[in-house]
N, C-alpha and C positions, 0 to 999 in steps of 0.2 A: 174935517180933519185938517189939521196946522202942518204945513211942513214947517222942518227943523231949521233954524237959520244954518245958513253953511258959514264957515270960516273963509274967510282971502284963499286960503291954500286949497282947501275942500273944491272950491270953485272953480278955480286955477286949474287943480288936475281933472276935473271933469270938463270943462272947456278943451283942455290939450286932449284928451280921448277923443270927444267928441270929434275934434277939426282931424285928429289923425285916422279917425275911421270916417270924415269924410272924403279926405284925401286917397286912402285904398280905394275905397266904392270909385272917385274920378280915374283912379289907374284901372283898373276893371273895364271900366265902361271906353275907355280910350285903346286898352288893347283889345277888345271886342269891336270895338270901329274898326280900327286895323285890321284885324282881321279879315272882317266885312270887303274893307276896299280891296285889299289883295285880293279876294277869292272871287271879286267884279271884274278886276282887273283880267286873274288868269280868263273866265270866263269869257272876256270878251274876244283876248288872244285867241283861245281855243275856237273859237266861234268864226275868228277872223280865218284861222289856218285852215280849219274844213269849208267855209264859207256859207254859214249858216245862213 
């Protein structure tokens, strides 16, 4: 089975999808890090304050 040749434009705006939904998945994944370090962070204060 042959794909279809795409046009300049065809290309163009599946490229921009593409990199724009790879850029949501990077913001995802960086405020899920965040997340992560904050709730290390509380963790370890909490830890510190009762003296785990």
């Amino acid at each position: 089975m042959k794909e279809k040749e795409l046009t300049d434009k065809e290309l163009e705006d599946r490229l921009d999808k593409a990199f724009k939904e790879s850029e949501s998945k990077k913001g995802v994944f960086k405020i899920l890090r965040n997340e992560k370090e904050s709730l290390d962070i509380k963790e370890k204060r909490t830890k510190k304050k009762f003296k785990f």
